[in-house]
N, C-alpha and C positions, 0 to 999 in steps of 0.2 A: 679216237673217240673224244668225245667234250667230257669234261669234268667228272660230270652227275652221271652220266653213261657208263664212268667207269668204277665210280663209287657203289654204283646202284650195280655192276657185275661184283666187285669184292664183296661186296655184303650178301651178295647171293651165293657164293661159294661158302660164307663163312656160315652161314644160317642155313644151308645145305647139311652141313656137317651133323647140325643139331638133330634134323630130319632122318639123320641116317644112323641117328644113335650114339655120335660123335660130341666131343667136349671139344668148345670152342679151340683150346688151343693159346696160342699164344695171341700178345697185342698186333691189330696191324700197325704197320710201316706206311711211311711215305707222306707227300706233302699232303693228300687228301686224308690222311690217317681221323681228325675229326670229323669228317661225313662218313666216314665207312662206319666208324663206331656208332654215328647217330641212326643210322639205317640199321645197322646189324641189329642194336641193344633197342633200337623202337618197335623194329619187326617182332623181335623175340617175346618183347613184353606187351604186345599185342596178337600173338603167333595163333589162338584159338582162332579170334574174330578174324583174322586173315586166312587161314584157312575156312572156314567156314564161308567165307563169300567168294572164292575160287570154287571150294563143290559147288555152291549155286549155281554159277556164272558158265563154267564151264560143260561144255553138250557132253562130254566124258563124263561127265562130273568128276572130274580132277582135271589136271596140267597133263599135257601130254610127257613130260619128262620130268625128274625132280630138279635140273638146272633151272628152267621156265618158272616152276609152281613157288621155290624158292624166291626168283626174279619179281614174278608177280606180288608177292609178299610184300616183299623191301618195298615195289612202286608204289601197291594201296596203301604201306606208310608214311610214305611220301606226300602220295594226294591227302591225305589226312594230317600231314604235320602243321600245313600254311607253311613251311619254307620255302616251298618254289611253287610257281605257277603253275597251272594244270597243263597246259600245251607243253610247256617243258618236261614235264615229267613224261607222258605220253611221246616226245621225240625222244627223248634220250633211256627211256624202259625198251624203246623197241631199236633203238640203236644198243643198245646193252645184249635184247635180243640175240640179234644177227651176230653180232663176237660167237655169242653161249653156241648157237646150234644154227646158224648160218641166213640165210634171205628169208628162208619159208617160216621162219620163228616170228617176224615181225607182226604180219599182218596178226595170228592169232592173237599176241602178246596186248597189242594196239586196240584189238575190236574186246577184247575182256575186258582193258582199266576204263574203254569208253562206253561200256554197258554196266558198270558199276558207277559210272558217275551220273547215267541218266535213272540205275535203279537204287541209288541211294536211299532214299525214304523210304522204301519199303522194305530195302534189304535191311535198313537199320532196326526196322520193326518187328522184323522177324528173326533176328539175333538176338532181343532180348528174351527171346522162349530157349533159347540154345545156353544153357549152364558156359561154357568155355569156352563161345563167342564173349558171353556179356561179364564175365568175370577175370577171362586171360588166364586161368589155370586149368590145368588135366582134372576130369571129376573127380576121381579119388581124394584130391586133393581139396576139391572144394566142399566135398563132402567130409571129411574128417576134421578140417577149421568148424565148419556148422555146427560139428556134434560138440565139439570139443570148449569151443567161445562162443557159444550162441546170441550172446549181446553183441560181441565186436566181431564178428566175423566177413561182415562186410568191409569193415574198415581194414580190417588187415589182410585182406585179398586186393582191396584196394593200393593200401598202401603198397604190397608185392608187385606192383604194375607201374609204381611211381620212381622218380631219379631218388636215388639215396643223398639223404645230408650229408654236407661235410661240416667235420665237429672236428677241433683241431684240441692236442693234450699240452698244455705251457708248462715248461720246465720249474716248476715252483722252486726250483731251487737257485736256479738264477734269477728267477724276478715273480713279481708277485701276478696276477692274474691280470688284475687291474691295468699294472704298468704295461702290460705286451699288446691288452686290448687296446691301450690308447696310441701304439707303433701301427696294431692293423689300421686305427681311425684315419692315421697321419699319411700309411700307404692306400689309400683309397679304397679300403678291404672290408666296408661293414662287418658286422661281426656283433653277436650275443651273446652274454653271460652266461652259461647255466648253472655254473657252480662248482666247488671243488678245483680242477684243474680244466675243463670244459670250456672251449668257445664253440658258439654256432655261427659258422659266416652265413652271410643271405646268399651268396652267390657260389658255387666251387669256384677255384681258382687252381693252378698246378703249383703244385709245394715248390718252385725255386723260387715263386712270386713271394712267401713269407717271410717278412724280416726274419732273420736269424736263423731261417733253417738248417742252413749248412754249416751252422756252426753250434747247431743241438738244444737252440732253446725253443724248439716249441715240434713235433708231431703232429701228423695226420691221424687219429684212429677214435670212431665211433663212441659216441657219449654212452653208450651201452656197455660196451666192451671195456671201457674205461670206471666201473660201476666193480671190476674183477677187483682190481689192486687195492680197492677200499672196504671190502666185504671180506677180505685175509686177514683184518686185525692185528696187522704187522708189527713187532717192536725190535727195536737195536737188537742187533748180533743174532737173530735167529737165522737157522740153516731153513733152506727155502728151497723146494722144486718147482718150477714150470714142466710139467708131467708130457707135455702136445704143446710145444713153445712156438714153431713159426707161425706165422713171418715174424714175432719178438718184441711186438709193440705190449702187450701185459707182461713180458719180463720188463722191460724197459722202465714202465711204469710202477711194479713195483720196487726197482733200483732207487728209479726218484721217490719215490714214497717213503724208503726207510734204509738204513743202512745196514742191509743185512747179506749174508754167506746165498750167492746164489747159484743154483743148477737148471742149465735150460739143456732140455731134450728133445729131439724131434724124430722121429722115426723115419724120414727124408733124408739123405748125409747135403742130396743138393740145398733144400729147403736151411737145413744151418747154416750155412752161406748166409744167407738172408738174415739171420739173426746176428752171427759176428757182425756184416756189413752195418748195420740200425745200430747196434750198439757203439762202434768205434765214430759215429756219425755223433750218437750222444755223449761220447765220451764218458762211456760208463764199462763195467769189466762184468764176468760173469765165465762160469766155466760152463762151456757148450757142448752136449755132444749127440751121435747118431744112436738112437736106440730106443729100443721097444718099450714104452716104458711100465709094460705090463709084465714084461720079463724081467722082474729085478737083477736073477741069478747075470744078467750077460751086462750090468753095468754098476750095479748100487755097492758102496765100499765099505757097505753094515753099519755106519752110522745114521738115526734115523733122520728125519726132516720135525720140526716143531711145524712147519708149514707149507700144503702143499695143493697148490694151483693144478686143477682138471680140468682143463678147457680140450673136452673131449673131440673128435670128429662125430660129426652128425648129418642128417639131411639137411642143413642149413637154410631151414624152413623159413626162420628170423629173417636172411639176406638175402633172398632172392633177389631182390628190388640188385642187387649187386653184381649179380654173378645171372644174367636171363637168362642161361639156357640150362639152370637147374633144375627148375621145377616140368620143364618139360623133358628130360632126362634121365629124373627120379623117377621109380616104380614104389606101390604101396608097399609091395614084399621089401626094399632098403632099409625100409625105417625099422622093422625088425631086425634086420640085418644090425643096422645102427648098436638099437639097443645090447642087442649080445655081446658085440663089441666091447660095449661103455662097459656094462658089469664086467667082464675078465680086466677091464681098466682098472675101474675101483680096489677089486678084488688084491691085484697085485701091488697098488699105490699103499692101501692099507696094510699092506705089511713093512712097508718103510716109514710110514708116519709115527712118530716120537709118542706114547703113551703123554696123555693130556694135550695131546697136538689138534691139527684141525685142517681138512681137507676140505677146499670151495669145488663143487661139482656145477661145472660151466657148459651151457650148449648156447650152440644162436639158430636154435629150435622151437617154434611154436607149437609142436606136437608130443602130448604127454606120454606115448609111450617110449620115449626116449628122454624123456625130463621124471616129472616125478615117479612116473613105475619103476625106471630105476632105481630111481634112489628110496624110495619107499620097501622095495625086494631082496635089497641091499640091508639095509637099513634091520628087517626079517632074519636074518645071515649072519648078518656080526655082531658077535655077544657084546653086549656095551655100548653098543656104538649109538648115536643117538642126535638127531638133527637142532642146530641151535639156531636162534634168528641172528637174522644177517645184521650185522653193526649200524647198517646204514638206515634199517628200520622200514625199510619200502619190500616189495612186494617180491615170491620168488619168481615171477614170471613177466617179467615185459612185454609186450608187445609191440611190433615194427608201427611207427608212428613219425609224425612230421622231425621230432628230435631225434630222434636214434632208433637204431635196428631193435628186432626181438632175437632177446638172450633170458635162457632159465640160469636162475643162482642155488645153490643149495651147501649151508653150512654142516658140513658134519664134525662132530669131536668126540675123538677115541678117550676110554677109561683111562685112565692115572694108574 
């Protein structure tokens, strides 16, 4: 097969998975590994409105097979991206075809992408009455952002449909902000300020291309996510938990932040892999380990924490734009799920936090009933305890926008 034919079959096995209730899985391989990803993560994040114009199109009203309907997918992203020509597309979807399910797959595959390109304008017309054609998310989903940000709600379904920025974290400890932006200037890397330890490139790039990465002056991780280690209020020699530490870019970040006693835990034993690996990368130490971290009794050593990082699991509402095949994989009943979760989190962190101590409660969650209900229900529960504002003065709630994902903050601090 040519190139596109065989990019346009991996991507429809990989966005099959999604179809069939399955998590993407791991990264693909191989030299065409960046067209597979662009088909897979365009499909996805257009996955409504591509469904939606197969039920039209097709006299089934669906694909006759989920290999095909998959296939079909990937291709109307194709015709829609302007990276190749439409004749190519159209020979190499129905050479893709005939691999999936043999000669008789063609012609169907063929007379669909070319009754969608002559019914364009009207199919376009009538997808904007279709909620999850014209928005790229499941209703449930699109109806809970409305109820919930009725001002921005648009923008941030929007934005769930868009490439995520990359915002790189500079090691302020070996040079100043200033001086690394002016190394990206020098390696042909535009790049923006935003602040703190935050650059914004224009463009991604893959981290080997960054001066200094290999050798720990500067990080890959979310201007958002990076908003954690400055909202901890950190000073010299305090004892420190990362509660839900991988992948270890917010341990890391609080390492550079301040010199202090630190615990990173992950309830993965594989996932702390990933975190030793980022840390010996920055040349920074921390004691690491596998464990629940709601079960204090199976790891905590009775001395409390002065401060202690909750960067819970959640629907990860905030990064979809990251991760595309979440939000077609999530159900409304999870985010319940989520929340009960986070409370037995709090619950048990709070009894190892230090009397006058202070626990940051983290999601990259747009949805409040796993951001403030919790912590508000919480809050109801523990005698004393009591929400303080965040150091940095900004809002507890962000929202996914052209700088940074969406992440809720919430400072709590126990009685003395």
């Amino acid at each position: 097969m040519a190139p596109l034919a065989e990019s346009l079959a991996a991507a429809a096995a990989l966005v099959a998975r999604v179809a069939a209730g399955r998590s993407l899985g791991g990264e693909p391989q191989g030299a065409s590994r960046g067209a597979v990803l662009d088909l897979r993560n365009g499909t996805l994040r257009r996955y409504g409105r591509s469904q939606a114009i197969v039920r039209a199109l097709s006299r089934r009203g669906r694909a006759r097979e989920p290999a095909l309907e998959a296939l079909l997918w990937c291709a109307l992203y194709a015709l829609d991206s302007g990276r190749y020509a439409q004749h190519t597309v159209l020979d190499q979807a129905a050479r893709a075809a005939e691999r999936l399910r043999g000669a008789r797959a063609k012609p169907y595959v063929n007379a669909l992408l070319r009754a969608y390109l002559r019914a364009r304008p009207a199919l376009e017309a009538r997808l904007q009455f279709d909620p999850e054609a014209r928005h790229q998310h499941p209703r449930w989903w699109i109806e809970r952002v409305r109820a919930e940000h009725p001002r921005d709600w648009e923008r941030v379904l929007e934005a769930g449909n868009g490439h995520p920025p990359m915002c790189l974290r500079v090691n302020l400890r070996r040079q100043p902000l200033a001086s690394y932006a002016a190394r990206l200037a020098e390696a042909g890397i535009p790049a923006r300020v935003l602040g703190g330890a935050a650059l914004l490139l224009e463009r991604p790039v893959p981290a080997a291309r960054l001066p200094g990465f290999e050798q720990g002056e500067v990080s890959v991780q979310d201007a958002g996510a990076q908003r954690a280690a400055a909202c901890l209020a950190l000073e010299r020699g305090q004892r420190v938990l990362d509660a839900c530490a991988a992948p270890g870019g917010k341990s890391a970040h609080i390492l550079e932040s301040a010199e202090v006693s630190l615990t990173a835990l992950d309830a993965d034993a594989a996932r702390c892999g990933e975190i030793v690996r980022g840390l010996r990368r920055l040349g920074l130490e921390a004691e690491v380990r596998a464990a629940d971290c709601a079960a204090s009794a199976d790891w905590w050593d009775g001395k409390p924490y002065e401060r202690i990082l909750a960067d819970v699991p959640c629907s990860a509402s905030g990064v979809a734009r990251r991760h595309p095949d979440i939000k077609w994989l999530r159900r409304a009943s999870d985010v319940a799920a989520f929340a009960a979760r986070q409370a037995r989190m709090l619950e048990g962190l709070w009894r190892v936090l230090a009397p006058g101590g202070k626990l940051l409660y983290v999601t990259c969650s747009v949805f409040a009933e796993e951001n403030g209900a919790v912590v508000d229900a919480f809050l109801a529960r523990a005698a004393g305890a009591r929400r303080v504002a965040l150091p940095d003065g900004g809002p507890a709630q962000l929202l996914p926008g052209a700088e940074h994902d969406g992440f809720y903050f919430a400072l709590l601090e126990k009685p003395a």
